[in-house]
N, C-alpha and C positions, 0 to 999 in steps of 0.2 A: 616200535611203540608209536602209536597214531595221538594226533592232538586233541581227538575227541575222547579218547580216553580219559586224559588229564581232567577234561572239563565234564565227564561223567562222574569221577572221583568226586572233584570239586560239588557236585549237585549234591552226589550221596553226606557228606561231612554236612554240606549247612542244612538238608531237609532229615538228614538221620531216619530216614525212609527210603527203601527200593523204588516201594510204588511210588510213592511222592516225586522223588527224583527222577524215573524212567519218566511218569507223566510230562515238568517242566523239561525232558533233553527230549521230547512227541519218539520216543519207543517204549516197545512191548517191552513187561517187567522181564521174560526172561533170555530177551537180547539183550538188555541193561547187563542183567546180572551176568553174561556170558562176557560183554563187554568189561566189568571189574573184574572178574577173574583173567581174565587175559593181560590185564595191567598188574596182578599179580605175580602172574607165571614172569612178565619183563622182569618184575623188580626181584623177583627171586625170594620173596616174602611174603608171606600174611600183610594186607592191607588193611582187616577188614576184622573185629570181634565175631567168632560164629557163633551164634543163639538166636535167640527172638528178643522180644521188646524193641526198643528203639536203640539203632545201629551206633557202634563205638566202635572209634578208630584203638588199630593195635599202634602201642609205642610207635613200632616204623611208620605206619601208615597218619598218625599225626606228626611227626619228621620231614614225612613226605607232600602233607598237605602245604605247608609252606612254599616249599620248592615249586610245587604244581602253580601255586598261586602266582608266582614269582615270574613264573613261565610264561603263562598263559599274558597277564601285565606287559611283559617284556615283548611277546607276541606282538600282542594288539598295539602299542606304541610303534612299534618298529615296524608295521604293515600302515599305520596313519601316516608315519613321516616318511614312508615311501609314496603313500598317494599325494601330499604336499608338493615332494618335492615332483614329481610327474605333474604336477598342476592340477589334479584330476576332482582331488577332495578343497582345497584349498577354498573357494565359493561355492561348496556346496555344505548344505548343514541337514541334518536326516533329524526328524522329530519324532517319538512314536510315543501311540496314547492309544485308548479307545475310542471306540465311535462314539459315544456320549459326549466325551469330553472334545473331541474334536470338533463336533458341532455349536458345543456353546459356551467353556472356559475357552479353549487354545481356537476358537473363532474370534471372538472379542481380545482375546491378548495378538493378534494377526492385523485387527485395526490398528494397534495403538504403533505397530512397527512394519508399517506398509513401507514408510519412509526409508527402511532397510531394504528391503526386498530386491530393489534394485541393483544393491550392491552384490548378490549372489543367488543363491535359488536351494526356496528352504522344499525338502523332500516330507511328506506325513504320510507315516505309517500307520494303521489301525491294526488292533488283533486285542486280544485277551491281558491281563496284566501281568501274568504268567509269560505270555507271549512278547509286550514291551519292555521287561526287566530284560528277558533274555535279548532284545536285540542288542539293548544299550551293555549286560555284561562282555558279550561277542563283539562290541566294538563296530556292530552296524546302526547304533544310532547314537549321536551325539547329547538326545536329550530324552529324557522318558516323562512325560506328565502322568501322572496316576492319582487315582482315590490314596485318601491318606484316614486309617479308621482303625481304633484298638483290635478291630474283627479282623482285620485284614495286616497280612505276615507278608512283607516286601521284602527280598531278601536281598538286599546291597550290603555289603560289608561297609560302615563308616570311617573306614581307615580309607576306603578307596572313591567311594563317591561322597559330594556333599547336597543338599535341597535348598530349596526357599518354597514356601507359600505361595501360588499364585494364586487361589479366591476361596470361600467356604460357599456350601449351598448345603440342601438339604433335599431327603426323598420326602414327600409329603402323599399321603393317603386320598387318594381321587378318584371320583365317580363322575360318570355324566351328568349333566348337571338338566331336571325336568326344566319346565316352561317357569315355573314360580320360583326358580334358583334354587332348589333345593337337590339332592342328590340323588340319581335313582339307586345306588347301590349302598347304604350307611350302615356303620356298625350299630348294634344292637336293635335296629330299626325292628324287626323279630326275634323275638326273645329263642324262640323255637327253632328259628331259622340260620342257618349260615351264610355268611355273604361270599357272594361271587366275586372271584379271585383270579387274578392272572397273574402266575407268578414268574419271576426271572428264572431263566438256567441256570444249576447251581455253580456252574463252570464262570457265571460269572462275581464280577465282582460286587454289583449290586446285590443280586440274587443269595452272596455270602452274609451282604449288609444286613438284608430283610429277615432273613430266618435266623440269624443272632440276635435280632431286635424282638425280634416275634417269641423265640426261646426265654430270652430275659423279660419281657413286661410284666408287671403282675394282672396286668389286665388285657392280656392278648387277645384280640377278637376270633368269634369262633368263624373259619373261613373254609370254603370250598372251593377246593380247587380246582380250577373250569380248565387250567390250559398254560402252558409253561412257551416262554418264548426267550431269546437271546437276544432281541434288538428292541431297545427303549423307543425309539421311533413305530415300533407296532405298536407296542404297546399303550402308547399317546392313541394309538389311531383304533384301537380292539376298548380303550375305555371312552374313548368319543361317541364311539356307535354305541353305545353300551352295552357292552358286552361283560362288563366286570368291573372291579374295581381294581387299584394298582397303588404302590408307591411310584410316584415322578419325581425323578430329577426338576426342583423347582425352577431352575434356569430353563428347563425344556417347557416346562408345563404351563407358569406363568401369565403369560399369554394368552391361554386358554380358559384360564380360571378370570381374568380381568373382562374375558370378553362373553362370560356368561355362559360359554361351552361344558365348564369342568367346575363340581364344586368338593368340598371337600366331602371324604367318607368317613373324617373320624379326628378330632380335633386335635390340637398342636400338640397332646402328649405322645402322640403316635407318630411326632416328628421324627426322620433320623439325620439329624446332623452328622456332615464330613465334611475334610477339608480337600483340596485338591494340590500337589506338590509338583516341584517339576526339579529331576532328581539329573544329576552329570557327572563325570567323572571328576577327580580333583587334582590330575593331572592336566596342564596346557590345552587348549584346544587351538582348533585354528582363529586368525582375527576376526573374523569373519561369524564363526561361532561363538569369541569369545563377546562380542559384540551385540548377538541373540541372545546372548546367558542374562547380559547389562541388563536389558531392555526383559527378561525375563522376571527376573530377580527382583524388581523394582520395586516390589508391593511385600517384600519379607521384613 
Protein backbone atom coordinates (compact mmCIF):
# COMPACT_ATOMS: atom_id res chain seq x y z
CA UNK A 1 0.00 0.00 0.00
CA UNK A 2 1.66 3.50 -1.00
CA UNK A 3 0.87 6.70 0.92
CA UNK A 4 -0.45 8.48 -2.06
CA UNK A 5 -2.91 6.26 -2.23
CA UNK A 6 -4.52 7.14 1.10
CA UNK A 7 -4.22 10.75 0.16
CA UNK A 8 -5.94 9.97 -3.43
CA UNK A 9 -8.87 8.28 -1.39
CA UNK A 10 -8.80 11.19 0.78
CA UNK A 11 -9.33 13.76 -2.43
CA UNK A 12 -12.00 11.45 -3.91
CA UNK A 13 -14.37 11.55 -0.47
CA UNK A 14 -14.08 15.48 0.12
CA UNK A 15 -14.32 16.51 -3.94
CA UNK A 16 -16.86 13.35 -4.70
CA UNK A 17 -15.54 13.73 -8.28
CA UNK A 18 -12.82 11.52 -10.16
CA UNK A 19 -12.13 14.52 -12.24
CA UNK A 20 -12.15 16.93 -9.70
CA UNK A 21 -9.92 14.92 -7.43
CA UNK A 22 -7.26 13.54 -10.16
CA UNK A 23 -7.13 17.40 -11.24
CA UNK A 24 -6.29 18.69 -7.19
CA UNK A 25 -3.52 15.14 -6.76
CA UNK A 26 -2.08 17.09 -10.93
CA UNK A 27 -2.83 13.21 -12.55
CA UNK A 28 -4.72 12.05 -15.42
CA UNK A 29 -8.35 10.84 -14.60
CA UNK A 30 -7.45 7.37 -15.55
CA UNK A 31 -4.15 6.93 -13.34
CA UNK A 32 -6.36 8.31 -10.56
CA UNK A 33 -8.80 5.80 -11.11
CA UNK A 34 -6.14 2.96 -11.55
CA UNK A 35 -4.65 4.42 -8.44
CA UNK A 36 -8.26 3.89 -6.21
CA UNK A 37 -8.73 0.60 -7.55
CA UNK A 38 -5.44 -0.69 -6.45
CA UNK A 39 -6.12 0.65 -2.79
CA UNK A 40 -9.14 -1.41 -3.27
CA UNK A 41 -7.57 -4.73 -4.40
CA UNK A 42 -5.15 -3.80 -0.57
CA UNK A 43 -8.22 -3.47 1.27
CA UNK A 44 -9.80 -6.50 -0.07
CA UNK A 45 -13.14 -4.43 -0.61
CA UNK A 46 -15.21 -2.01 -2.49
CA UNK A 47 -14.15 1.49 -1.39
CA UNK A 48 -16.04 3.19 -3.67
CA UNK A 49 -20.21 3.25 -4.70
CA UNK A 50 -20.18 2.09 -8.61
CA UNK A 51 -22.67 4.35 -10.86
CA UNK A 52 -22.55 7.80 -11.97
CA UNK A 53 -23.74 11.01 -10.31
CA UNK A 54 -21.60 12.25 -7.72
CA UNK A 55 -19.23 9.55 -5.83
CA UNK A 56 -20.31 7.77 -2.43
CA UNK A 57 -18.38 5.94 -0.24
CA UNK A 58 -19.32 2.06 0.36
CA UNK A 59 -19.91 1.36 4.33
CA UNK A 60 -16.19 0.25 4.39
CA UNK A 61 -14.88 2.76 2.38
CA UNK A 62 -16.42 5.48 4.83
CA UNK A 63 -14.87 3.30 7.95
CA UNK A 64 -11.90 3.60 6.04
CA UNK A 65 -11.87 7.31 5.35
CA UNK A 66 -11.29 8.05 9.00
CA UNK A 67 -8.38 5.64 9.42
CA UNK A 68 -6.78 7.22 6.22
CA UNK A 69 -7.38 10.63 7.81
CA UNK A 70 -5.88 9.54 10.88
CA UNK A 71 -2.85 8.28 8.92
CA UNK A 72 -1.96 10.62 6.93
CA UNK A 73 -2.37 13.46 10.39
CA UNK A 74 -0.11 11.07 12.26
CA UNK A 75 2.21 11.08 9.16
CA UNK A 76 2.67 14.57 8.74
CA UNK A 77 3.14 15.24 12.67
CA UNK A 78 5.59 12.77 13.13
CA UNK A 79 7.89 13.82 9.78
CA UNK A 80 7.56 17.76 11.43
CA UNK A 81 8.87 16.62 14.73
CA UNK A 82 11.41 14.79 13.14
CA UNK A 83 12.56 17.84 11.17
CA UNK A 84 12.58 19.85 14.86
CA UNK A 85 14.25 17.73 16.43
CA UNK A 86 17.14 17.48 13.41
CA UNK A 87 17.05 21.38 13.71
CA UNK A 88 16.20 21.57 10.23
CA UNK A 89 12.36 22.99 10.26
CA UNK A 90 12.60 24.60 13.70
CA UNK A 91 13.47 28.51 12.12
CA UNK A 92 12.19 28.00 9.21
CA UNK A 93 8.35 28.65 8.45
CA UNK A 94 6.98 28.03 4.51
CA UNK A 95 4.13 30.41 3.65
CA UNK A 96 2.05 29.61 0.45
CA UNK A 97 -0.43 31.98 -1.51
CA UNK A 98 -0.82 33.21 -4.94
CA UNK A 99 1.01 35.61 -6.82
CA UNK A 100 -1.71 38.29 -6.31
CA UNK A 101 -1.72 38.02 -2.96
CA UNK A 102 1.81 37.71 -2.42
CA UNK A 103 2.50 41.04 -3.97
CA UNK A 104 0.05 43.01 -2.01
CA UNK A 105 -1.96 41.43 1.19
CA UNK A 106 1.21 39.02 2.43
CA UNK A 107 3.64 42.10 1.02
CA UNK A 108 2.28 44.61 3.61
CA UNK A 109 1.55 42.02 6.40
CA UNK A 110 5.80 41.14 5.72
CA UNK A 111 6.26 44.99 6.86
CA UNK A 112 4.44 44.92 10.01
CA UNK A 113 6.95 41.60 11.06
CA UNK A 114 10.21 42.50 9.51
CA UNK A 115 11.13 42.71 13.14
CA UNK A 116 10.75 38.68 13.14
CA UNK A 117 12.48 37.78 10.31
CA UNK A 118 15.44 37.79 11.89
CA UNK A 119 14.66 35.33 14.24
CA UNK A 120 14.30 32.63 11.25
CA UNK A 121 13.69 32.58 7.55
CA UNK A 122 10.19 32.66 6.26
CA UNK A 123 9.97 30.55 2.75
CA UNK A 124 6.75 31.89 0.04
CA UNK A 125 5.49 29.72 -2.23
CA UNK A 126 3.20 30.87 -5.08
CA UNK A 127 0.96 28.42 -7.21
CA UNK A 128 -2.77 28.16 -7.77
CA UNK A 129 -5.28 27.82 -4.55
CA UNK A 130 -5.76 24.47 -5.55
CA UNK A 131 -2.16 24.31 -5.51
CA UNK A 132 -1.59 26.06 -1.75
CA UNK A 133 -4.23 24.08 0.19
CA UNK A 134 -2.57 21.27 -1.12
CA UNK A 135 0.85 22.16 0.03
CA UNK A 136 -0.41 23.22 3.55
CA UNK A 137 -2.68 19.53 3.56
CA UNK A 138 0.79 17.58 2.68
CA UNK A 139 2.41 19.33 5.38
CA UNK A 140 4.92 21.38 3.15
CA UNK A 141 3.61 24.68 4.14
CA UNK A 142 2.95 25.91 7.46
CA UNK A 143 0.43 28.66 6.29
CA UNK A 144 -1.70 29.07 3.20
CA UNK A 145 -3.12 32.81 2.58
CA UNK A 146 -6.12 32.48 0.11
CA UNK A 147 -9.05 34.37 -1.38
CA UNK A 148 -11.99 33.69 0.94
CA UNK A 149 -15.49 34.09 -1.50
CA UNK A 150 -19.05 32.08 -1.19
CA UNK A 151 -17.80 31.27 -5.23
CA UNK A 152 -14.95 29.82 -4.06
CA UNK A 153 -14.82 25.88 -2.29
CA UNK A 154 -11.52 25.60 0.13
CA UNK A 155 -11.28 22.40 1.13
CA UNK A 156 -9.75 22.18 4.70
CA UNK A 157 -11.51 20.16 6.99
CA UNK A 158 -12.47 22.54 10.30
CA UNK A 159 -11.67 19.94 12.69
CA UNK A 160 -8.08 20.18 11.44
CA UNK A 161 -7.15 23.51 10.45
CA UNK A 162 -8.33 26.95 11.93
CA UNK A 163 -8.12 30.82 9.91
CA UNK A 164 -8.16 34.46 10.88
CA UNK A 165 -8.84 37.30 8.41
CA UNK A 166 -6.02 39.11 7.42
CA UNK A 167 -7.52 42.10 4.96
CA UNK A 168 -10.83 42.53 2.58
CA UNK A 169 -10.22 44.14 -0.96
CA UNK A 170 -12.11 44.10 -3.96
CA UNK A 171 -11.94 43.35 -8.03
CA UNK A 172 -13.12 46.58 -9.51
CA UNK A 173 -13.95 47.10 -13.25
CA UNK A 174 -10.95 49.05 -15.16
CA UNK A 175 -10.17 50.61 -18.29
CA UNK A 176 -7.35 52.96 -19.36
CA UNK A 177 -8.04 55.93 -18.42
CA UNK A 178 -8.06 58.91 -21.96
CA UNK A 179 -6.45 62.32 -21.47
CA UNK A 180 -9.90 63.99 -19.84
CA UNK A 181 -10.12 60.96 -17.18
CA UNK A 182 -12.51 59.30 -18.69
CA UNK A 183 -12.40 55.48 -19.62
CA UNK A 184 -11.41 54.19 -23.00
CA UNK A 185 -13.24 50.99 -22.61
CA UNK A 186 -16.97 51.48 -20.40
CA UNK A 187 -19.91 49.62 -20.20
CA UNK A 188 -22.65 50.35 -22.18
CA UNK A 189 -20.67 53.32 -23.67
CA UNK A 190 -22.29 51.50 -27.24
CA UNK A 191 -25.37 50.12 -26.92
CA UNK A 192 -24.53 47.99 -29.98
CA UNK A 193 -21.23 47.28 -29.09
CA UNK A 194 -19.47 45.01 -26.58
CA UNK A 195 -16.75 45.89 -24.54
CA UNK A 196 -13.31 44.65 -24.83
CA UNK A 197 -12.44 42.27 -22.21
CA UNK A 198 -9.43 40.31 -20.76
CA UNK A 199 -10.46 37.77 -18.88
CA UNK A 200 -8.66 35.63 -16.07
CA UNK A 201 -8.00 31.66 -16.55
CA UNK A 202 -10.71 29.77 -15.35
CA UNK A 203 -8.09 27.65 -13.35
CA UNK A 204 -7.86 30.61 -11.35
CA UNK A 205 -9.23 31.89 -8.49
CA UNK A 206 -10.18 35.27 -9.72
CA UNK A 207 -11.19 34.26 -12.96
CA UNK A 208 -13.88 31.75 -10.80
CA UNK A 209 -14.73 35.19 -8.88
CA UNK A 210 -15.61 37.14 -12.17
CA UNK A 211 -17.69 34.58 -14.15
CA UNK A 212 -19.92 33.92 -11.01
CA UNK A 213 -20.38 37.53 -10.58
CA UNK A 214 -20.96 38.02 -14.15
CA UNK A 215 -23.39 34.79 -14.21
CA UNK A 216 -25.50 36.27 -11.15
CA UNK A 217 -25.80 40.21 -12.03
CA UNK A 218 -28.94 41.22 -13.47
CA UNK A 219 -27.32 43.66 -15.29
CA UNK A 220 -24.11 41.95 -16.66
CA UNK A 221 -22.44 43.87 -19.30
CA UNK A 222 -22.39 42.53 -22.72
CA UNK A 223 -18.33 41.77 -23.10
CA UNK A 224 -16.03 40.44 -25.79
CA UNK A 225 -13.58 38.48 -25.13
CA UNK A 226 -10.27 39.81 -26.56
CA UNK A 227 -7.88 37.31 -24.53
CA UNK A 228 -7.59 35.23 -21.45
CA UNK A 229 -4.45 35.44 -19.09
CA UNK A 230 -3.41 33.82 -15.69
CA UNK A 231 -1.28 36.61 -14.22
CA UNK A 232 -3.07 39.88 -12.78
CA UNK A 233 0.19 41.76 -13.15
CA UNK A 234 -0.39 41.41 -17.23
CA UNK A 235 -3.32 42.13 -16.97
CA UNK A 236 -2.65 45.72 -15.01
CA UNK A 237 -0.23 46.10 -17.81
CA UNK A 238 -2.73 44.69 -21.14
CA UNK A 239 -5.56 47.38 -19.67
CA UNK A 240 -2.89 50.20 -19.21
CA UNK A 241 -1.98 50.03 -22.86
CA UNK A 242 -5.37 49.75 -23.53
CA UNK A 243 -5.92 46.84 -24.67
CA UNK A 244 -9.21 45.91 -22.70
CA UNK A 245 -10.81 46.31 -19.85
CA UNK A 246 -10.40 43.98 -16.66
CA UNK A 247 -11.48 43.45 -12.94
CA UNK A 248 -8.21 44.52 -10.62
CA UNK A 249 -7.43 43.52 -7.55
CA UNK A 250 -8.00 47.06 -5.95
CA UNK A 251 -4.83 46.72 -3.76
CA UNK A 252 -3.04 46.09 -7.18
CA UNK A 253 -4.72 48.71 -9.16
CA UNK A 254 -5.19 51.62 -6.87
CA UNK A 255 -2.27 53.35 -7.68
CA UNK A 256 -3.04 53.49 -10.96
CA UNK A 257 -6.50 54.84 -10.79
CA UNK A 258 -5.06 57.81 -8.25
CA UNK A 259 -2.51 58.66 -10.62
CA UNK A 260 -4.81 59.18 -13.75
CA UNK A 261 -3.53 55.96 -15.50
CA UNK A 262 -6.75 53.71 -14.92
CA UNK A 263 -10.42 54.78 -14.50
CA UNK A 264 -13.27 52.95 -13.85
CA UNK A 265 -15.37 50.84 -16.71
CA UNK A 266 -18.49 50.44 -14.86
CA UNK A 267 -19.51 51.79 -11.49
CA UNK A 268 -19.41 50.26 -7.83
CA UNK A 269 -22.36 47.77 -8.58
CA UNK A 270 -19.99 45.82 -10.57
CA UNK A 271 -17.73 45.67 -7.50
CA UNK A 272 -16.67 42.23 -6.36
CA UNK A 273 -15.87 42.04 -2.84
CA UNK A 274 -13.56 39.24 -0.90
CA UNK A 275 -11.83 38.79 1.84
CA UNK A 276 -8.47 37.35 2.19
CA UNK A 277 -7.60 34.49 5.09
CA UNK A 278 -4.69 32.92 6.22
CA UNK A 279 -5.56 29.32 7.11
CA UNK A 280 -2.91 26.74 9.56
CA UNK A 281 -3.10 23.71 10.91
CA UNK A 282 -4.68 23.45 14.58
CA UNK A 283 -2.17 21.27 15.88
CA UNK A 284 1.33 22.86 17.48
CA UNK A 285 3.49 24.46 15.27
CA UNK A 286 6.92 25.48 15.79
CA UNK A 287 7.86 28.77 18.19
CA UNK A 288 8.98 30.17 15.57
CA UNK A 289 5.80 29.72 13.56
CA UNK A 290 3.79 29.87 16.18
CA UNK A 291 5.14 33.31 16.64
CA UNK A 292 4.27 34.23 12.63
CA UNK A 293 0.57 32.90 13.33
CA UNK A 294 0.69 35.96 16.59
CA UNK A 295 1.71 38.53 14.20
CA UNK A 296 -0.68 36.88 11.46
CA UNK A 297 -3.70 36.72 13.28
CA UNK A 298 -3.75 40.14 14.59
CA UNK A 299 -6.34 41.75 12.52
CA UNK A 300 -9.13 38.65 13.13
Amino acid sequence: MQLKWLEDFIALAQERSYTRAAELRHVTHPAFGRRIRALEAWAGTPLVQPGGGPVRLTPAGEAFLETAEQLIRNLTQSHDELQTIAGRHARTVTLATGRTLARTVVADWLVRVRNLLGEGELHIRTGSLAETVQLLQQGDADFSVLFHHPALVVPLDARQYMHATLASDRLVPLSQALAQGEPRHAFGRHAAAPTPYVAYARSLALGRLVEDHLAHHPDAPHLQRLMECDSPDAHLEYVLKGLGMSWLPWSLAHAEVAAGRLARAGDKRFDIRFDVRVYRPKRRLSPFAEAMWERLAVRS
